[in-house]
C-alpha positions in Angstrom: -25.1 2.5 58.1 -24.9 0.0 55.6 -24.4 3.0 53.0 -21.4 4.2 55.0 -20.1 1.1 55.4 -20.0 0.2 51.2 -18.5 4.1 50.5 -15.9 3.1 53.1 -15.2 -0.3 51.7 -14.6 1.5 48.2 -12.6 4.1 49.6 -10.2 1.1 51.0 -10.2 -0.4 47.8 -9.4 3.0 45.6 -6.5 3.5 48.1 -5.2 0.0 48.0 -4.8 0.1 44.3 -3.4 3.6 44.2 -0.8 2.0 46.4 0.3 -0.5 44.7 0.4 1.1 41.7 2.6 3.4 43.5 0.4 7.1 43.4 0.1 7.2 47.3 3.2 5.1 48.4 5.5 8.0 49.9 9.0 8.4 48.8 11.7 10.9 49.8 12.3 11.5 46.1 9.2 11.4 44.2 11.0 13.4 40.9 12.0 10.0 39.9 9.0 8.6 40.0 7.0 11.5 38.1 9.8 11.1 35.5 9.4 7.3 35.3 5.9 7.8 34.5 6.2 10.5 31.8 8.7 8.5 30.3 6.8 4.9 30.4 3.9 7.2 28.7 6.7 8.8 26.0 7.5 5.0 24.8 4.0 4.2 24.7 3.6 6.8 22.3 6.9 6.1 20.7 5.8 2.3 20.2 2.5 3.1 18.6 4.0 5.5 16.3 7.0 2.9 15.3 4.3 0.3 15.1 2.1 2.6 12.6 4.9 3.6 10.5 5.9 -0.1 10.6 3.0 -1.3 9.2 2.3 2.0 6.5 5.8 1.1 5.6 4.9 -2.9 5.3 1.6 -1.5 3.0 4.2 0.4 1.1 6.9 -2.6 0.2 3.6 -4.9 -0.6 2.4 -2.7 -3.5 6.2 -2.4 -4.8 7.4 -5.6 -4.8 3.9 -6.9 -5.5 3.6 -9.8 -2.6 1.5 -10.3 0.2 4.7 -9.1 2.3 4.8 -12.3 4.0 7.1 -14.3 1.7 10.9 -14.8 3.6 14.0 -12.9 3.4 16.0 -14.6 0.6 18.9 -17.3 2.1 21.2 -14.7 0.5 20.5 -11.8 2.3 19.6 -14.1 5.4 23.5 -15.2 5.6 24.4 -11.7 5.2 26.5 -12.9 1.6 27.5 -9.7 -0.7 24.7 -8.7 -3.1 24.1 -7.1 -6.0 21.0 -4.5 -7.1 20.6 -3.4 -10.9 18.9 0.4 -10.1 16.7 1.2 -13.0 15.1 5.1 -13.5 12.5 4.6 -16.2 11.4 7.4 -18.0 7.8 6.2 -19.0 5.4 8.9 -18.8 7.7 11.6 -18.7 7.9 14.5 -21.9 4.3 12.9 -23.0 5.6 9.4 -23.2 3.3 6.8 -23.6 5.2 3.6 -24.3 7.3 1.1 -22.0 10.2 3.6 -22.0 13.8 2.9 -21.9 16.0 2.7 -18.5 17.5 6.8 -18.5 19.4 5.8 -15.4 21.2 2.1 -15.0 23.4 1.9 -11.9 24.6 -1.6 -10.5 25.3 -1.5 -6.6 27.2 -4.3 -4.5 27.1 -4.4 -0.8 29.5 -6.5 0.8 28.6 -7.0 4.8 31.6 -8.4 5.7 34.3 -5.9 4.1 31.4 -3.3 5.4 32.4 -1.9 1.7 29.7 -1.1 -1.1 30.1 0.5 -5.0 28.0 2.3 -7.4 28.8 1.9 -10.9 26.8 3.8 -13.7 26.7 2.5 -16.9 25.9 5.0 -19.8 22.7 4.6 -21.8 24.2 4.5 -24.6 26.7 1.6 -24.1 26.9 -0.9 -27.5 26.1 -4.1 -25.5 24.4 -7.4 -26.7 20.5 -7.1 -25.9 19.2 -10.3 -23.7 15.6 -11.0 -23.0 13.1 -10.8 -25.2 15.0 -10.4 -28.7 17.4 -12.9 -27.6 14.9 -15.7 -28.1 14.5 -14.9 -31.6 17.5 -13.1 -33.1 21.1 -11.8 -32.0 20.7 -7.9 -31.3 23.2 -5.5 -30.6 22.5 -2.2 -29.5 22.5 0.6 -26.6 21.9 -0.9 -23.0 19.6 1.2 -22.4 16.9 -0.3 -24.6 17.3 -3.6 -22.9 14.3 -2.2 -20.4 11.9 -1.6 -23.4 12.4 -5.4 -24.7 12.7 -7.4 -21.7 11.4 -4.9 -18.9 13.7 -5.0 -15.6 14.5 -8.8 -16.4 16.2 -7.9 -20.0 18.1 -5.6 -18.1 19.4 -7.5 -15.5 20.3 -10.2 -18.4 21.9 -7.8 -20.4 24.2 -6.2 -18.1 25.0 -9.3 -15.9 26.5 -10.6 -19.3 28.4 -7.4 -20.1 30.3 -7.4 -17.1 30.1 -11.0 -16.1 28.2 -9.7 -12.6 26.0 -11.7 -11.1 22.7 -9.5 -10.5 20.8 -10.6 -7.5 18.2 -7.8 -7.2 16.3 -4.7 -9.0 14.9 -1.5 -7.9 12.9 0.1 -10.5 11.9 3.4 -10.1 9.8 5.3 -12.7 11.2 9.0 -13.1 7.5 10.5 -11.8 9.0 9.4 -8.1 11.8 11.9 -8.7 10.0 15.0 -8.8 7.5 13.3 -6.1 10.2 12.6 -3.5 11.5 15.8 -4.1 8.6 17.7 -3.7 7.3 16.1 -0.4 11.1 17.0 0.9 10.4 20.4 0.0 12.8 20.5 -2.2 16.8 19.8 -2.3 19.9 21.8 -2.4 22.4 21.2 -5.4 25.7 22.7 -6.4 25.1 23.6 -10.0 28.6 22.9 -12.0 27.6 25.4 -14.5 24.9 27.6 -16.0 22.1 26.3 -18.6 18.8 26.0 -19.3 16.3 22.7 -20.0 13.1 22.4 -20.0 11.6 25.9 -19.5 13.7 25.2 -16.0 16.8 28.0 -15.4 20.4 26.8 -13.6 22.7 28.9 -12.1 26.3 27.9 -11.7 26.6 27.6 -7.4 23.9 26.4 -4.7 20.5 26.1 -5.7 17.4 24.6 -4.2 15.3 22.8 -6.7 11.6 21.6 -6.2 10.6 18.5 -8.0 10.6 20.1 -11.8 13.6 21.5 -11.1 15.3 18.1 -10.6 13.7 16.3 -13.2 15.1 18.6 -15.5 18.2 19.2 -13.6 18.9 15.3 -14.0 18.0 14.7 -17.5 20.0 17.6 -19.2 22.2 16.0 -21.3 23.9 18.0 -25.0 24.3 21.3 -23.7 26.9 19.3 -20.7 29.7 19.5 -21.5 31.3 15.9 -20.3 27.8 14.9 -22.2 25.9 11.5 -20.5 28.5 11.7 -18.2 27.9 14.8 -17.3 24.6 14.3 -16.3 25.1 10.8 -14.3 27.2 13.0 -12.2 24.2 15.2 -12.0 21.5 12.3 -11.2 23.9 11.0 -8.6 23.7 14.8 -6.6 20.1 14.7 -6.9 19.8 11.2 -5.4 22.1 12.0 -2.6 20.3 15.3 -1.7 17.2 13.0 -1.6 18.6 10.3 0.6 20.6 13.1 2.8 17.1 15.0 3.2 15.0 12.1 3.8 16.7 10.7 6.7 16.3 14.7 8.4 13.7 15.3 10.7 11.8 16.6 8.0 11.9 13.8 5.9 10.8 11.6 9.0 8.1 14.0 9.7 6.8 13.2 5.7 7.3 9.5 6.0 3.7 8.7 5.2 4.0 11.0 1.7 7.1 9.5 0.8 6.1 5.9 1.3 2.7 7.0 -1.0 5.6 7.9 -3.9 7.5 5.1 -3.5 4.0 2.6 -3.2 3.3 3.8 -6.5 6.6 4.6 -8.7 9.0 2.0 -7.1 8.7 -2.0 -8.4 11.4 -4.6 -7.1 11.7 -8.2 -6.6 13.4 -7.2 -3.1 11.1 -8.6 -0.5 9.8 -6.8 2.8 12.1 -8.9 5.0 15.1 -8.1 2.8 14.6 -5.0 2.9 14.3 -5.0 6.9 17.2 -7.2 6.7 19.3 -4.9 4.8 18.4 -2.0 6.7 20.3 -4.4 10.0 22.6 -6.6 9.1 24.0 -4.1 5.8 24.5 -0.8 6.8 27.7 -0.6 7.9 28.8 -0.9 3.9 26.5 2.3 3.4 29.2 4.7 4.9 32.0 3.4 2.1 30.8 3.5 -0.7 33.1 4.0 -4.1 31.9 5.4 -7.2 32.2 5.3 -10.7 31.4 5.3 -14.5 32.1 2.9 -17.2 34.2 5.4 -19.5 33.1 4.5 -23.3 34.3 6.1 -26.7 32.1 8.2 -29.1 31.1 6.1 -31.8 28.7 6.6 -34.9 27.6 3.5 -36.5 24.7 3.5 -38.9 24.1 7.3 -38.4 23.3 6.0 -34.6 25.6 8.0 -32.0 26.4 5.3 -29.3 29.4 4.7 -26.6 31.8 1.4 -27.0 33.6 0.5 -24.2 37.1 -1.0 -24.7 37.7 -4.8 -23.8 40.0 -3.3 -21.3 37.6 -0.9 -19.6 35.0 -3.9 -19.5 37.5 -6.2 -17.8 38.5 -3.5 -15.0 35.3 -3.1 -14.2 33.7 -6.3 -14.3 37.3 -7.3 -12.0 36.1 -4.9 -9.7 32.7 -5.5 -9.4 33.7 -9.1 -8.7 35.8 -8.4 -6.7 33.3 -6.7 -4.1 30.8 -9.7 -4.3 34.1 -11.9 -3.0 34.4 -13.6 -6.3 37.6 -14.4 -8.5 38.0 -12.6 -11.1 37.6 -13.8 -14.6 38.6 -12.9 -18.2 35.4 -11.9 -20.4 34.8 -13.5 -23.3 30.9 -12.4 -24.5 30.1 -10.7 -27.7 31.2 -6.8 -26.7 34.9 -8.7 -26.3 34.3 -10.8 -29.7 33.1 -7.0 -31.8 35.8 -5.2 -30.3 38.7 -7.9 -31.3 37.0 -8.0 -34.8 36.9 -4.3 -35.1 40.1 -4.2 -33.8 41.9 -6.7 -36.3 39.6 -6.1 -39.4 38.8 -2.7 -39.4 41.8 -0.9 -37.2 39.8 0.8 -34.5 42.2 2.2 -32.2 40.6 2.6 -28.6 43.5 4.8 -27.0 42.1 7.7 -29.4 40.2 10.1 -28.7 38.5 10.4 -32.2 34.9 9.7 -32.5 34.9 5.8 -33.6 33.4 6.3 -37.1 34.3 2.6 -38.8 33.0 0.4 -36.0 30.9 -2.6 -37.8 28.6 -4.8 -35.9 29.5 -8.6 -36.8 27.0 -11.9 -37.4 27.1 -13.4 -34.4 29.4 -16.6 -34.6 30.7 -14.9 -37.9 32.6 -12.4 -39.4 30.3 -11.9 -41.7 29.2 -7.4 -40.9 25.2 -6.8 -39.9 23.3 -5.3 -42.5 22.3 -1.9 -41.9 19.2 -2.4 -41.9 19.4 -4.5 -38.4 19.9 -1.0 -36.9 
């Protein structure tokens, strides 16, 4: 009896709780309630996926920016003020390389949250520009802004072309040329419109659509003397690679790869941007991402020294670093650094004439302070 009695007890309790928890309670429509369940269970999956990727992407961000991930979002970013992010592709390790490398790629982005407006300017790598950072603690050095990277790593760089174009330069995103053809390759590759036929790096190019896997695009992006617009050329060609890659990574099949792609960007990707920027970016900032303007700083073939380089006129600098200003809600200013000071020299003393289109063969590099020319041997 006593036997009976404790199964019956239990079988009281069992139905008790499968009342309230709503299993035997009877209903007239009980669809609802089966799809209430299977949907409570979906976002319980949903929540411990977001909640993995989350954290993988946390672990990610930590090993870029090299922090313990805990450290604020900057009062910058926080306010939701315009900003400004100096993007670096390095080409260290790439064709055998075994040095620092040189910046390939420089492109200075703004973002401006409350005009929801947002630029890309590439500057060509071979751009005659005064070279901060390192060397400018010991000696005044003038060359292409490219080699700013190799002297003063991703701080040189940001020096350097925040003087050119009188920009301020809030952030960097340094990504070594390896997480191309990685990011690529984990997409499954990307589709390009190929402006013409050529060839680079054992690596063939048809003029039209073409998929490319990752050393495909590493070549596709670094062709430069057989284009026929020349650096520009290829900028225009890095830029359609990195939108592929962006346009492919937001897909479902870049979602589906998210763990790969945050393993590439853990280990080829270095910036002084901050988990919680990042985070915050991805809020309070995107609206900008859907108007964005692009552009090139147009120079003029030069040869100075047997070096081939690009000047860019006064007046090209100006318009650009008004722009650029401009989107970060500043006033404009007039630039007076030392590409302005060699261009009015070269101008006066030497007769350059900028609205040609003949290769700049007499350009001389002045003292600084002086008009006194650089040796040659400075080169």
């Amino acid at each position: 009896m006593e036997e009976q009695h404790s199964r019956r007890q239990q079988k009281i309790f069992r139905n008790v709780t499968l009342v309230q928890a709503g299993f035997l309670k009877k209903s007239r429509r009980p669809l609802p309630t089966i799809i209430g369940l299977l949907v409570t269970f979906a976002v319980m999956i949903a929540a411990t996926w977001g909640a993995h990727a989350y954290f993988s992407l946390h672990s990610a961000l930590v090993s870029m920016n090299g922090n313990n991930g805990s450290t604020a979002t900057s009062a910058r970013i926080a306010a939701k003020k315009p900003i400004s992010i100096l993007v670096l592709g390095v080409d260290q390790g790439i064709e055998g390389r075994n040095d620092k490398g040189n910046s390939d790629t420089i492109i200075l982005v703004t973002v401006n949250p409350t005009t929801k407006k947002a630029t890309m300017t590439s500057i060509p790598r071979d751009t005659l520009t005064e070279i901060l950072g390192e060397t400018s603690s010991t000696s005044y050095y003038m060359f292409k802004v490219n080699s700013a990277y190799q002297f003063g790593g991703s701080s040189g760089s940001v020096k350097t072309v925040s003087a050119m174009l009188n920009v301020p330069i809030n952030y960097y995103v340094e990504v070594n040329m390896k997480a191309l053809k990685g990011l690529v390759n984990v997409l499954g590759g990307v589709d390009v419109n190929v402006p013409f036929s050529f060839s680079y790096d054992w690596c063939d190019f048809k003029k039209g659509k073409q998929h490319l896997d990752g050393r495909h695009a590493i070549a596709y992006a670094r062709m430069r003397y057989d284009d026929p617009r020349g650096d520009y050329g290829r900028q225009l060609r890095q830029r359609q690679i990195i939108q592929a890659v962006v346009k492919k990574g937001l897909s479902v099949n870049g979602l589906v790869n998210y763990q790969k792609l945050l393993k590439v960007f853990a280990k080829y990707v270095k910036t002084n941007l901050t988990f919680g920027d990042m985070t915050s970016l991805a809020i309070n900032y995107r609206s900008a991402a859907s108007n964005i303007s692009s552009g090139y700083i147009q120079g003029h073939d030069a040869t100075i020294s047997g070096t081939s380089l690009q000047i860019a006129s006064t007046e090209e600098l100006q318009k650009w670093s008004n722009k650029l200003r401009k989107s970060l809600g500043l006033s404009t200013q007039t630039l007076t650094n030392q590409e302005t000071r060699q261009n009015s020299l070269n101008e006066t003393y030497n007769g350059v004439d900028f609205s040609s289109n003949e290769t700049i063969t007499n350009y001389t590099i002045y003292e600084a302070n002086s008009i006194t020319p650089r040796s040659s041997d400075s080169w």
